[in-house]
C-alpha positions in Angstrom: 109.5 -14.3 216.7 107.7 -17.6 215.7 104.2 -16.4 216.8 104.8 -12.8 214.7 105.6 -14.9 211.6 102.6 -17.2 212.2 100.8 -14.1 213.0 101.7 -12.6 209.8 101.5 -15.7 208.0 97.8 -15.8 209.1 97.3 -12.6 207.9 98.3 -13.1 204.6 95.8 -16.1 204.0 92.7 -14.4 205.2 94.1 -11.3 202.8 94.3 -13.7 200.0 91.0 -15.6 201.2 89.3 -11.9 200.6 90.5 -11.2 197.3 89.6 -14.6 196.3 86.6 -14.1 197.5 85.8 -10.4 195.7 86.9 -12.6 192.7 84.1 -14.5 193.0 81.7 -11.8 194.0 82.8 -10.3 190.4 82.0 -13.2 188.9 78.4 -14.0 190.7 77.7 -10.7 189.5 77.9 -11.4 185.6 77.2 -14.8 185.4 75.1 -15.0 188.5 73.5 -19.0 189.6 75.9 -20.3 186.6 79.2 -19.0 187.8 81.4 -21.5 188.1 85.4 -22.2 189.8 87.1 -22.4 186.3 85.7 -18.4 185.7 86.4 -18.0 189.3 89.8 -19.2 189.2 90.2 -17.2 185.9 89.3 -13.9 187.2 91.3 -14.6 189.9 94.7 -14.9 188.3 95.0 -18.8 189.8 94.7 -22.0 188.6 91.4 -23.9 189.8 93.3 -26.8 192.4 94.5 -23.4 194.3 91.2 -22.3 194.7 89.8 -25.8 196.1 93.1 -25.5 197.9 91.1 -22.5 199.7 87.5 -23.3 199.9 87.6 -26.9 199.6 84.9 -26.9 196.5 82.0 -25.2 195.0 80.3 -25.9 198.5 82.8 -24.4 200.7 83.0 -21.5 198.4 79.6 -20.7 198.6 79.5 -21.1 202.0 82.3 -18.3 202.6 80.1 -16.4 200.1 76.8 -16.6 202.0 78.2 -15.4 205.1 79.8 -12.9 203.3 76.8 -11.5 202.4 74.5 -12.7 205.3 76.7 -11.1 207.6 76.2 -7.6 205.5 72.7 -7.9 205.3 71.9 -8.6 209.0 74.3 -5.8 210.1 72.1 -3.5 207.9 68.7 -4.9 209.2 70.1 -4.1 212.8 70.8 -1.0 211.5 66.9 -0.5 210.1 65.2 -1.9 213.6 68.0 0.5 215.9 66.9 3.7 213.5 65.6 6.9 215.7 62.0 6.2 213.7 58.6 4.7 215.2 58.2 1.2 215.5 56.2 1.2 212.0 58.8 3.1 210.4 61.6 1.1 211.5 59.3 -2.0 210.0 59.3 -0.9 206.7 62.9 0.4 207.2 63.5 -2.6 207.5 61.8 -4.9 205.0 63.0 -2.1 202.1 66.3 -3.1 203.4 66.3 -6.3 202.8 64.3 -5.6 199.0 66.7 -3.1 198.2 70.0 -5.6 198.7 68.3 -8.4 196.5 67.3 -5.7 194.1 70.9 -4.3 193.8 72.3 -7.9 193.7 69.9 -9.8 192.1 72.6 -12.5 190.3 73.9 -12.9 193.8 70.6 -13.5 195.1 70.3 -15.9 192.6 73.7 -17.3 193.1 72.6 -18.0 196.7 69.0 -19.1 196.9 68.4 -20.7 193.3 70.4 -23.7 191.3 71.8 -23.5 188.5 69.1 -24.3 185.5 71.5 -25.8 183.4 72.1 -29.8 184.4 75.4 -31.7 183.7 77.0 -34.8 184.5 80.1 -33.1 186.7 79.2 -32.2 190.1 79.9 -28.8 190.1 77.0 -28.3 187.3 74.9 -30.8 189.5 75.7 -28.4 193.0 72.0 -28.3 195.1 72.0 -24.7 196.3 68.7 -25.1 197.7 70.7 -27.6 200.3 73.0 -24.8 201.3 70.7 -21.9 201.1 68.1 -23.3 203.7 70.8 -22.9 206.7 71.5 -19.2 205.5 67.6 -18.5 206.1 67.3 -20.5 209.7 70.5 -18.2 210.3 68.5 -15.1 209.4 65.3 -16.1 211.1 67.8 -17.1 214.4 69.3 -13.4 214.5 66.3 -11.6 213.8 64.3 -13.5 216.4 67.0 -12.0 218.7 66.8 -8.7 218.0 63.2 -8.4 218.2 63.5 -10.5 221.6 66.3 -7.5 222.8 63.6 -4.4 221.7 60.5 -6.0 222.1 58.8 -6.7 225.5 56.8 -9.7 224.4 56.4 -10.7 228.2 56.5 -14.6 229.4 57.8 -17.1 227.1 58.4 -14.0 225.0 62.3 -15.5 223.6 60.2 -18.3 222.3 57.9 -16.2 220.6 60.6 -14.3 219.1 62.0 -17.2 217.3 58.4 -18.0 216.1 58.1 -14.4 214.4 61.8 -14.0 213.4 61.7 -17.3 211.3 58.1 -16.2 210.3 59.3 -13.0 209.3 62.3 -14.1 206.9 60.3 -16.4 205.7 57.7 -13.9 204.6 60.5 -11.9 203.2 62.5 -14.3 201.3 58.8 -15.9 199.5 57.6 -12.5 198.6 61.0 -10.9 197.8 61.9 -14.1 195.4 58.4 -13.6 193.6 58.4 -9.8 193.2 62.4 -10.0 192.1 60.8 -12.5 189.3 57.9 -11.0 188.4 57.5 -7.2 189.4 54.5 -6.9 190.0 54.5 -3.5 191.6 56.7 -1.2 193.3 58.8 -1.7 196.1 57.7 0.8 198.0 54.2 -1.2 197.4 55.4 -4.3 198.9 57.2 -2.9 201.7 53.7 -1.1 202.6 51.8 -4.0 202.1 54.1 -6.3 204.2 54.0 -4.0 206.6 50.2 -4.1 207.0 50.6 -7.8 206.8 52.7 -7.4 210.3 50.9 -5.0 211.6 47.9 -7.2 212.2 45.5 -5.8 208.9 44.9 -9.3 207.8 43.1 -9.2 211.2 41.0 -6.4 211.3 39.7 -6.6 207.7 36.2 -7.6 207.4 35.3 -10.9 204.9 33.9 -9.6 201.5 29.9 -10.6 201.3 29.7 -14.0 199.8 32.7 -15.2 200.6 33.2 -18.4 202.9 35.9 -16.4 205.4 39.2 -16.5 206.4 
């Protein structure tokens, strides 16, 4: 009897821990890098020490948050590279996935990879995203680096090698994701073409232009 009620007992927090946490998600999305735990709290019907009393602080709640939405994302990008598609159609698949979630979401994006602008003498106006965020990308760039060692034969030392590209690869995606999201300079169907090339070894097989000094 005393394990079902802590059973149910358990159940209830992570319920509660999930509705706090769509709280917040509504929130990201109209206020986005700004958001803070007294709007949280607000939306959420409770009073801001209950909320710390769940995620400890603005820290802890974006944590929950990131791999909220870092677990979402990856379990789509598997989803992309495991498509019945050729390998260069699963590649752009792929990258367009991850364009098209920070496209749909861009105040979460924000929320996630970018400080707020705004500085202020208490800490939660003072909270270093970019500290948090860079753990969220080494995640990334671990799990994709596994996936392309499970479907890619790279031969010996090949694991290694998929770390190498994996981190490579996120990284490419996050730089050039951040600046078209910013600037929009062209289509995304553009820059998931031109990526691709990029990975497909174009940068390679183009010639230098007369005059220049090389690449």
């Amino acid at each position: 009897m005393e394990t079902t009620h802590r059973t149910d007992h358990q159940r209830t927090a992570e319920e509660r821990r999930r509705e706090l946490l769509e709280a917040a998600d509504r929130v990201v999305l109209r206020d986005g890098p700004k958001a803070s735990m007294n709007a949280i709290a607000a939306e959420a019907g409770i009073t801001k020490p209950i909320l710390y009393r769940h995620f400890g602080d603005k820290g802890g709640l974006y944590r929950a948050l990131a791999q909220r939405h870092t677990d979402a994302l990856l379990s789509a990008l598997r989803a992309a590279l495991d498509a019945p598609a050729e390998r260069r159609e699963r590649v752009e698949a792929t990258l367009d996935t991850y364009l098209a979630a920070i496209e749909a979401r861009p105040q979460v994006y924000r929320f996630l990879m970018h400080p707020s602008d705004e500085p202020g003498p208490s800490p939660e106006q003072g909270f270093d995203v970019g500290r948090h965020s860079a753990p969220l990308l080494r995640r990334m760039g671990e799990e994709l680096g596994v996936v392309i060692a499970e479907r890619v034969d790279l031969g010996p030392g090949g694991e290694a090698l998929a770390r190498v590209w994996g981190h490579g690869i996120v990284g490419m995606m996050h730089a050039a994701g951040d600046w078209w999201l910013g600037e929009r300079p062209c289509s995304r169907p553009e820059l998931v073409r031109g990526l691709a090339d990029l990975l497909w070894g174009r940068l390679a097989a183009a010639g230098d232009r007369a005059g220049g000094p090389g690449f």
